[in-house]
Structure formats: C-alpha cells, structure tokens
PDB file of N, CA, C and O in Angstrom:
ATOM      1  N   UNK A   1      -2.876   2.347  -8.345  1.00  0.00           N
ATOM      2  CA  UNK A   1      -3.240   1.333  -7.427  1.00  0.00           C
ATOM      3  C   UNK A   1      -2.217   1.365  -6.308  1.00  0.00           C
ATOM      4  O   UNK A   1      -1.009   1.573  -6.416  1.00  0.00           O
ATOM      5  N   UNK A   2      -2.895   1.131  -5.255  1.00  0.00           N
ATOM      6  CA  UNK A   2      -2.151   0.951  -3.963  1.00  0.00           C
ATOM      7  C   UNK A   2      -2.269  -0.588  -3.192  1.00  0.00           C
ATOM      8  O   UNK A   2      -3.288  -1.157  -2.801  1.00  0.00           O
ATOM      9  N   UNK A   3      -0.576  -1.120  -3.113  1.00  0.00           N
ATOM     10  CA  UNK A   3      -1.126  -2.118  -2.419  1.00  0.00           C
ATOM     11  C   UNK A   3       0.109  -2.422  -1.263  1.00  0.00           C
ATOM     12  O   UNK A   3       1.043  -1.622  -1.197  1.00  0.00           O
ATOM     13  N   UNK A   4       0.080  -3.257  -0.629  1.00  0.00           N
ATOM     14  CA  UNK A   4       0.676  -3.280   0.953  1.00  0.00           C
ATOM     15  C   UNK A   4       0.785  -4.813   0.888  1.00  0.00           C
ATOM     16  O   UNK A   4      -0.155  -5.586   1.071  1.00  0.00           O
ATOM     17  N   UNK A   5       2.317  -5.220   0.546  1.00  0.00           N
ATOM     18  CA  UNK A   5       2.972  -5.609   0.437  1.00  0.00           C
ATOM     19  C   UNK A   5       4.126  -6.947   1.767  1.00  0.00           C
ATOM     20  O   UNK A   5       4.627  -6.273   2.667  1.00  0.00           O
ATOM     21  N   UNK A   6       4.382  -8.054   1.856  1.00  0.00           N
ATOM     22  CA  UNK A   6       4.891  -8.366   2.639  1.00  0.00           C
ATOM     23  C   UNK A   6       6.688  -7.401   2.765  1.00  0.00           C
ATOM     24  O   UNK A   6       7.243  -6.847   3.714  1.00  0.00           O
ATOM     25  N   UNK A   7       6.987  -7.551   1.681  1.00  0.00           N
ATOM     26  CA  UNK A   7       8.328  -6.844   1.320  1.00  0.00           C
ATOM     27  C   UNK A   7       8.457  -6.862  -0.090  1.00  0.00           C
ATOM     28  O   UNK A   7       7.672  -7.377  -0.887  1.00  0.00           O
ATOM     29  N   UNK A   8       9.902  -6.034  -0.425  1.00  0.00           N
ATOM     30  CA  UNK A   8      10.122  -6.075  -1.831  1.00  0.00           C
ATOM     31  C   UNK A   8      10.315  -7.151  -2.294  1.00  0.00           C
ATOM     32  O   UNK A   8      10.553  -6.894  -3.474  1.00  0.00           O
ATOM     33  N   UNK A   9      10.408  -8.736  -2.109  1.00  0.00           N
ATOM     34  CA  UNK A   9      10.726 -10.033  -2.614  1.00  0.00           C
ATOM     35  C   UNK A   9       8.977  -9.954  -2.920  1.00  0.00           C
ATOM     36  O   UNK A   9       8.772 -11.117  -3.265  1.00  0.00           O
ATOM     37  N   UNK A  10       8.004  -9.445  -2.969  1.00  0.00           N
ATOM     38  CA  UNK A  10       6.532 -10.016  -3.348  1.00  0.00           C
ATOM     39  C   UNK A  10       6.124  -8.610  -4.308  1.00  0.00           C
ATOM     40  O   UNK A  10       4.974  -8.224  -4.515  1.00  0.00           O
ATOM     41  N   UNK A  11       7.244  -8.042  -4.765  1.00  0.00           N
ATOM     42  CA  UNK A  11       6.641  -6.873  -5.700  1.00  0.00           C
ATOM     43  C   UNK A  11       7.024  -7.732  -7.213  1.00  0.00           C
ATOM     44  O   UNK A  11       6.237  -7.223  -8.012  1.00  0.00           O
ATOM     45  N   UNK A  12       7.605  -8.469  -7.747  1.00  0.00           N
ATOM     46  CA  UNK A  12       7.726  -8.967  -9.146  1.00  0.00           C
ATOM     47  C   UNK A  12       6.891 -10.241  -9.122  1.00  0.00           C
ATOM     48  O   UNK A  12       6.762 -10.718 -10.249  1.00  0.00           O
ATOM     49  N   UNK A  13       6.241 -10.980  -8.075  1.00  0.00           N
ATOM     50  CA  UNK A  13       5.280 -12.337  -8.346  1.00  0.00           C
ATOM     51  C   UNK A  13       4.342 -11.245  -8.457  1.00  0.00           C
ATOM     52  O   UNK A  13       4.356 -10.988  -9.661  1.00  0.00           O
ATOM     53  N   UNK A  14       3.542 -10.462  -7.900  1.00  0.00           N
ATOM     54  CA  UNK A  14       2.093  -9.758  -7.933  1.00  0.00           C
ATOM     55  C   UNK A  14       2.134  -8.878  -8.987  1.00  0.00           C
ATOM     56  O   UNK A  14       1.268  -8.006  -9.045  1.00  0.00           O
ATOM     57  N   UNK A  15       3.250  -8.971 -10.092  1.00  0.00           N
ATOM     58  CA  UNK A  15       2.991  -7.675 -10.825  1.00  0.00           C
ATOM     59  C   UNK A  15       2.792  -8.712 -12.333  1.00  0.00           C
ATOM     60  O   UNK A  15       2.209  -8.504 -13.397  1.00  0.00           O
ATOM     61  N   UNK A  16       3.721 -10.085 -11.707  1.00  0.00           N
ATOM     62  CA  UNK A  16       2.997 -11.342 -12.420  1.00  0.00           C
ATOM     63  C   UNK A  16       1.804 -11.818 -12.891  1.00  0.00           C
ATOM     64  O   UNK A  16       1.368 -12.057 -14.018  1.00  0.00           O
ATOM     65  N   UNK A  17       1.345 -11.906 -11.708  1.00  0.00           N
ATOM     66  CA  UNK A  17      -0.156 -11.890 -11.715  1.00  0.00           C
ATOM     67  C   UNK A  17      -0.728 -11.056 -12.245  1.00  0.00           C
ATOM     68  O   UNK A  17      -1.722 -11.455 -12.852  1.00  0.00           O
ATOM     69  N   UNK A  18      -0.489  -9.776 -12.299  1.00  0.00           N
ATOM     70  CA  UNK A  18      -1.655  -8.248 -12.691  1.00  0.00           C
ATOM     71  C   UNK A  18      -1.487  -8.453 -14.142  1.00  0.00           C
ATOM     72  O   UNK A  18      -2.384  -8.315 -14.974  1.00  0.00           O
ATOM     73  N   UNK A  19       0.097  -8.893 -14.450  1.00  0.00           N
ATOM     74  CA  UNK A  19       0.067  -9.117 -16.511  1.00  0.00           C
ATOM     75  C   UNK A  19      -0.743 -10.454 -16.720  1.00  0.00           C
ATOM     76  O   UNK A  19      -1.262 -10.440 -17.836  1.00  0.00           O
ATOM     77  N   UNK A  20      -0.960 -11.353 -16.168  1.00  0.00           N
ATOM     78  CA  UNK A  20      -1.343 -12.799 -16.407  1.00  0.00           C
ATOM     79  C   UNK A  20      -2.678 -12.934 -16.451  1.00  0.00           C
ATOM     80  O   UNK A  20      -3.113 -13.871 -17.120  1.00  0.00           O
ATOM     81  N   UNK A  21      -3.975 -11.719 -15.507  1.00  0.00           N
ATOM     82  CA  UNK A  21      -5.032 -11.886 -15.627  1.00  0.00           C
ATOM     83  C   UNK A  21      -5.321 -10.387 -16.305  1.00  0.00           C
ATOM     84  O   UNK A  21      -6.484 -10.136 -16.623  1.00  0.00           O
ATOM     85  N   UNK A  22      -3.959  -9.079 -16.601  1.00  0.00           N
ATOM     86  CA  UNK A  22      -4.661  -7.872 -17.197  1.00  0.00           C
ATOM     87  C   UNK A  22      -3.697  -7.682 -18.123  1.00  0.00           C
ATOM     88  O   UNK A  22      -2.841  -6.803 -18.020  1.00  0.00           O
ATOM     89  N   UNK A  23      -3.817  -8.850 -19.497  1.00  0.00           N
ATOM     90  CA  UNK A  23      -2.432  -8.442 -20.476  1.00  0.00           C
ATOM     91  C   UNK A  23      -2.540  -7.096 -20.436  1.00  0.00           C
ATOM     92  O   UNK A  23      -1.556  -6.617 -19.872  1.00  0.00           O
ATOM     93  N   UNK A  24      -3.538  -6.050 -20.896  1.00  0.00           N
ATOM     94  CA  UNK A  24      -2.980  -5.163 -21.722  1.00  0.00           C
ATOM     95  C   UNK A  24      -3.041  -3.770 -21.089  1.00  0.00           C
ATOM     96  O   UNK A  24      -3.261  -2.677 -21.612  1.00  0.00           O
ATOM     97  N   UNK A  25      -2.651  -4.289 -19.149  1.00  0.00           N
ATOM     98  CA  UNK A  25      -2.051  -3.379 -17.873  1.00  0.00           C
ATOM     99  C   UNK A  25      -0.839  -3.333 -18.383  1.00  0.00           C
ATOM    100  O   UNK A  25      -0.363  -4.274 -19.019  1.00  0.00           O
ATOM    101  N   UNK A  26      -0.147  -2.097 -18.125  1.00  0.00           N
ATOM    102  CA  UNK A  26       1.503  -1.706 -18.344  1.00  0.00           C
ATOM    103  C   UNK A  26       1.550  -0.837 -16.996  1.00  0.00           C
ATOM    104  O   UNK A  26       0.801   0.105 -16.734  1.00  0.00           O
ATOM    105  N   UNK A  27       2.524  -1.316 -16.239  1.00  0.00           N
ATOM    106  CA  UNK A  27       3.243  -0.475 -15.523  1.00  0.00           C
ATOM    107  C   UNK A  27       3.333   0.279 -15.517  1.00  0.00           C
ATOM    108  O   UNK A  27       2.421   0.374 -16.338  1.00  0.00           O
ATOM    109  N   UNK A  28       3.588   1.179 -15.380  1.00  0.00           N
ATOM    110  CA  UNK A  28       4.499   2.972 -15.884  1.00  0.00           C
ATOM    111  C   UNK A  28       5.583   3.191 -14.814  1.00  0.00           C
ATOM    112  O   UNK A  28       6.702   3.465 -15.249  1.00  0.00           O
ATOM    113  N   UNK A  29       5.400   3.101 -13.280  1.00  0.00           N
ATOM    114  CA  UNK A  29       5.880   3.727 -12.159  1.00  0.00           C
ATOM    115  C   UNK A  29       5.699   3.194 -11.327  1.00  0.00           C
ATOM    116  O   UNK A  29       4.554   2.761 -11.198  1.00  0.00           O
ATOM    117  N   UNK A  30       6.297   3.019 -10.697  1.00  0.00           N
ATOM    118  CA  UNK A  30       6.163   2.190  -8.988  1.00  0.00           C
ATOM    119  C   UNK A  30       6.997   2.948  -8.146  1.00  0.00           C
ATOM    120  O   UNK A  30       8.001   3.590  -8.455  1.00  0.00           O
ATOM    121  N   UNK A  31       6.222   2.734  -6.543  1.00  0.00           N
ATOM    122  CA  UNK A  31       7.205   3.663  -5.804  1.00  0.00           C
ATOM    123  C   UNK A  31       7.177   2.969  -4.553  1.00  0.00           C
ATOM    124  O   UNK A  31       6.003   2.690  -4.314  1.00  0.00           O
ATOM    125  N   UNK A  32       7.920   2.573  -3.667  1.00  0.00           N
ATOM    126  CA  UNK A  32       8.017   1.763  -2.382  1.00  0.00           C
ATOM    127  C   UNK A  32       8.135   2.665  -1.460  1.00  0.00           C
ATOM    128  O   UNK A  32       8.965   3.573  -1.456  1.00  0.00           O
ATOM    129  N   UNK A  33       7.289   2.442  -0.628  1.00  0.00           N
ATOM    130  CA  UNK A  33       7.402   3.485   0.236  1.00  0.00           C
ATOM    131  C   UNK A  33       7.887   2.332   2.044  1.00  0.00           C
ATOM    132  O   UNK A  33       7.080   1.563   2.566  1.00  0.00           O
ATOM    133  N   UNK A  34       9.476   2.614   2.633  1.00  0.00           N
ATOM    134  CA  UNK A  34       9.192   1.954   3.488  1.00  0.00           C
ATOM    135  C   UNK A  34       8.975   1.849   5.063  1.00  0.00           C
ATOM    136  O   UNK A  34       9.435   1.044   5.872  1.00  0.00           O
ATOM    137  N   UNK A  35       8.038   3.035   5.240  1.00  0.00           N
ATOM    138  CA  UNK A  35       7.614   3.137   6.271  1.00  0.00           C
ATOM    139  C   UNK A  35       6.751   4.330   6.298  1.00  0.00           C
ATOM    140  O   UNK A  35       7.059   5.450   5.893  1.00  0.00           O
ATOM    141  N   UNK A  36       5.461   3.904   6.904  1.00  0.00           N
ATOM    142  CA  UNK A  36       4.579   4.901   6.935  1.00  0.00           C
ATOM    143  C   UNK A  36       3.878   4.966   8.388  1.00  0.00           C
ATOM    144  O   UNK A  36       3.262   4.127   9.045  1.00  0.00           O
ATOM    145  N   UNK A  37       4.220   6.273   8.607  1.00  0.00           N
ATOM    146  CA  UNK A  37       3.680   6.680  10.352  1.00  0.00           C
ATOM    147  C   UNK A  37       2.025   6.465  10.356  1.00  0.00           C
ATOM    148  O   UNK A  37       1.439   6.423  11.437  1.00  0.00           O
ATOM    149  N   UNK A  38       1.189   6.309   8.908  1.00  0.00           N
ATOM    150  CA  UNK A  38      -0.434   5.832   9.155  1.00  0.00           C
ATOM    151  C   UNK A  38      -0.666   4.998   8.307  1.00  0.00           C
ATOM    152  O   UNK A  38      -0.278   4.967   7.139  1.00  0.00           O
ATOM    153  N   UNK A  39      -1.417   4.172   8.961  1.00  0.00           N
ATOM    154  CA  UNK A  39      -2.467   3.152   8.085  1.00  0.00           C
ATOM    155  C   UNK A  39      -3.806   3.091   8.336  1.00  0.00           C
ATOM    156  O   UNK A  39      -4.327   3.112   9.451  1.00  0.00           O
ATOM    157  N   UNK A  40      -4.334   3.018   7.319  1.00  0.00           N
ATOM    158  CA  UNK A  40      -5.670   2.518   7.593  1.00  0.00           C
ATOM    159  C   UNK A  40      -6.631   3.943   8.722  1.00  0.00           C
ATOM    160  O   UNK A  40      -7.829   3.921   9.005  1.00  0.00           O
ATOM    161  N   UNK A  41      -6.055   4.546   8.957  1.00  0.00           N
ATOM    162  CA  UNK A  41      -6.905   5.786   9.843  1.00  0.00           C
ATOM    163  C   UNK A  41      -6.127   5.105  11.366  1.00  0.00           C
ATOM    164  O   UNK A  41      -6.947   4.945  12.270  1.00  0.00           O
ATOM    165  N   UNK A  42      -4.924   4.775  11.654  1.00  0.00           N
ATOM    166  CA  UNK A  42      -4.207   4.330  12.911  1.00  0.00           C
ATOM    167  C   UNK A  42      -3.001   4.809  12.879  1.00  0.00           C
ATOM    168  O   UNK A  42      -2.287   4.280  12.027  1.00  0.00           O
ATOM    169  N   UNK A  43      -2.311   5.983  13.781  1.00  0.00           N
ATOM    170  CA  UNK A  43      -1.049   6.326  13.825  1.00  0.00           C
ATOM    171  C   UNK A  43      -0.116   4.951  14.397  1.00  0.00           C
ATOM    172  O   UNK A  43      -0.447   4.118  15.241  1.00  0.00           O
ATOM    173  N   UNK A  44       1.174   5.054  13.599  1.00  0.00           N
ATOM    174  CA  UNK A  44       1.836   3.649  13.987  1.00  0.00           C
ATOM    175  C   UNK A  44       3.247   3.807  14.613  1.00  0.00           C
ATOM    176  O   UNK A  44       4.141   4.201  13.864  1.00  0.00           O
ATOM    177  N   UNK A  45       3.482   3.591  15.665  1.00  0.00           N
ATOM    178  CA  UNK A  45       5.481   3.732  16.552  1.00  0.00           C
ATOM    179  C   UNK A  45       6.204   3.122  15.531  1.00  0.00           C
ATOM    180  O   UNK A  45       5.921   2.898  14.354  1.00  0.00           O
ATOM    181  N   UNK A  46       7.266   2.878  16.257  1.00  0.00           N
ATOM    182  CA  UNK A  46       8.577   2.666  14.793  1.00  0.00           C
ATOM    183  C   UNK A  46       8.112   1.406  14.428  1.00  0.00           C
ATOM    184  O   UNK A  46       7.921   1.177  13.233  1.00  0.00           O
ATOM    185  N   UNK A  47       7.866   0.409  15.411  1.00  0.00           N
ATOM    186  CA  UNK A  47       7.348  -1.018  15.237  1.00  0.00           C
ATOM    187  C   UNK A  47       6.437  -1.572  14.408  1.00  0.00           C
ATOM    188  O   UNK A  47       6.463  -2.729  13.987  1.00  0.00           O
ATOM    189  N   UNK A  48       5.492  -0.596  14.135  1.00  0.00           N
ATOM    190  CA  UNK A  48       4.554  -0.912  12.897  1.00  0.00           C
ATOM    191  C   UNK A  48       3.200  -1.117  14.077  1.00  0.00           C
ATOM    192  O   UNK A  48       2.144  -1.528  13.596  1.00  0.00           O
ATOM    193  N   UNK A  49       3.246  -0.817  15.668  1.00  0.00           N
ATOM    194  CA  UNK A  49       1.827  -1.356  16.079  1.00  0.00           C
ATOM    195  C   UNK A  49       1.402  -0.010  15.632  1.00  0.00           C
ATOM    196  O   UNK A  49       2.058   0.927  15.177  1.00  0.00           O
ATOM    197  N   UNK A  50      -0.288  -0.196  15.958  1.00  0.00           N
ATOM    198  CA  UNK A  50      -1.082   1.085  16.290  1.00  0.00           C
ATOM    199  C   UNK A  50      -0.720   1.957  17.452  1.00  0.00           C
ATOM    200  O   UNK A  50      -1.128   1.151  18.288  1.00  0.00           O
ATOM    201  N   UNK A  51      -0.480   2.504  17.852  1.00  0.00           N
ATOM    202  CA  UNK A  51      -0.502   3.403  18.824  1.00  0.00           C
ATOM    203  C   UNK A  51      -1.734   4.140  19.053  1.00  0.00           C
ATOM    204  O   UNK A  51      -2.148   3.822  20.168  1.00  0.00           O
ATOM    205  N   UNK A  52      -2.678   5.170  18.370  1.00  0.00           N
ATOM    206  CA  UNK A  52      -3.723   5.627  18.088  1.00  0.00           C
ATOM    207  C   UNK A  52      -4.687   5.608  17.040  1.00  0.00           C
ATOM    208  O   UNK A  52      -4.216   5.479  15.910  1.00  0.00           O
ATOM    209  N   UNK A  53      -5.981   5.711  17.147  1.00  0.00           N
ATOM    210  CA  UNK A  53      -6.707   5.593  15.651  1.00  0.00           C
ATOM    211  C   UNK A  53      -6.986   7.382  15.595  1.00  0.00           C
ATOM    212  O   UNK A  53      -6.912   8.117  16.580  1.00  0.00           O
ATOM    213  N   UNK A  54      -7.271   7.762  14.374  1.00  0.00           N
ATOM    214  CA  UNK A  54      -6.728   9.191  13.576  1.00  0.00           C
ATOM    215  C   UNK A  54      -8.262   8.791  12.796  1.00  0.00           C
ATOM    216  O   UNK A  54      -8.191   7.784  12.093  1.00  0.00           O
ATOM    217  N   UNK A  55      -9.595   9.461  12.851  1.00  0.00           N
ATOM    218  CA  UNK A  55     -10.763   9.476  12.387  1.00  0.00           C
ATOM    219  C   UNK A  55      -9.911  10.521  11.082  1.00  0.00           C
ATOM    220  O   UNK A  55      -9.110  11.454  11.040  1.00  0.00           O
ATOM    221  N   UNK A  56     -10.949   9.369   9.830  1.00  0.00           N
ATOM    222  CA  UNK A  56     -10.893   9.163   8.186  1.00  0.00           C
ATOM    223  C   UNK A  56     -11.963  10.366   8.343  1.00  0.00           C
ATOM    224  O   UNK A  56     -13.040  10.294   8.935  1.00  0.00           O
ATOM    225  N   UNK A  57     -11.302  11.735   7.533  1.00  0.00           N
ATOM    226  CA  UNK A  57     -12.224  13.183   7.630  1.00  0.00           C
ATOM    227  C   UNK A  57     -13.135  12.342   5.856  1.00  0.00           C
ATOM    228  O   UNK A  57     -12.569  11.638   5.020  1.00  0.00           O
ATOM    229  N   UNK A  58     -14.474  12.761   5.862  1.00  0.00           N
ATOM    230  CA  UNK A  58     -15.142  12.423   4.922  1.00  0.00           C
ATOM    231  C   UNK A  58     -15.211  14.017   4.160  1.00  0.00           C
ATOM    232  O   UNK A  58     -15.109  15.043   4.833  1.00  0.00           O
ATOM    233  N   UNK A  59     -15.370  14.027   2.878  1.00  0.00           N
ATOM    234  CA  UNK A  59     -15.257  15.208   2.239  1.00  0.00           C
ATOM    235  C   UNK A  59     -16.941  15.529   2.883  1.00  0.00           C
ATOM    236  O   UNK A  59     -17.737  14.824   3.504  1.00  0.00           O
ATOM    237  N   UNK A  60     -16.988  17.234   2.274  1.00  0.00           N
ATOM    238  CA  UNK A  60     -18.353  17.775   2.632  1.00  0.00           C
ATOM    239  C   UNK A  60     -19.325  17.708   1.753  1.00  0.00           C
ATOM    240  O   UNK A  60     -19.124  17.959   0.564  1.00  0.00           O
ATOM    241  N   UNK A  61     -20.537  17.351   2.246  1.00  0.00           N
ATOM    242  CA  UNK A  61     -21.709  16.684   1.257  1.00  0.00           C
ATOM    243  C   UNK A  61     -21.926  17.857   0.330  1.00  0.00           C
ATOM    244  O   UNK A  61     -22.746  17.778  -0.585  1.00  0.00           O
TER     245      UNK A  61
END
C-alpha cells in the first residue's frame, strides 16, 4: 500500500487505525520516501508545485 502522508508525525496514528479496523494486517516494511520529483502524472520543482503534467502511459491492450 501506498499512501501520502502529511509528515512523519501521521505515520504511527494511521498505522493505528489500519490495526484497529484490520487486526490481523502486520506490517512488515515501511519506507518514507521524502521527496518525489512526480505525483499523480505532474512533474514537481523543489517546492512541491506542479510544474508540468507527464501523461500516465496505459499498458498495451
């Protein structure tokens, strides 16, 4: 699972939640990643805006 995060202070309440409504989810690995040049199909400057949108390639039918 991938999820996008305010900061690392909201990674131990939401992992709260995932045991509280999926007891018998276990963790294994987590990895923070903190900064990523794309989101969502939008290249992003240091600032986090969009700068450009980057078309989502669809696999071949």
């Amino acid at each position: 699972m991938m999820v996008w995060l305010h900061g690392l202070h909201a990674v131990d309440p939401f992992e709260a939640v995932l045991a509280e409504r999926f007891p018998l989810l276990e963790v294994r690995d987590r990895t923070v990643v903190l900064r990523s040049p794309k989101r969502m199909g939008w290249l992003l400057d240091d600032a986090g805006r969009a700068t450009r949108r980057v078309p989502l390639a669809l696999p071949p039918p």
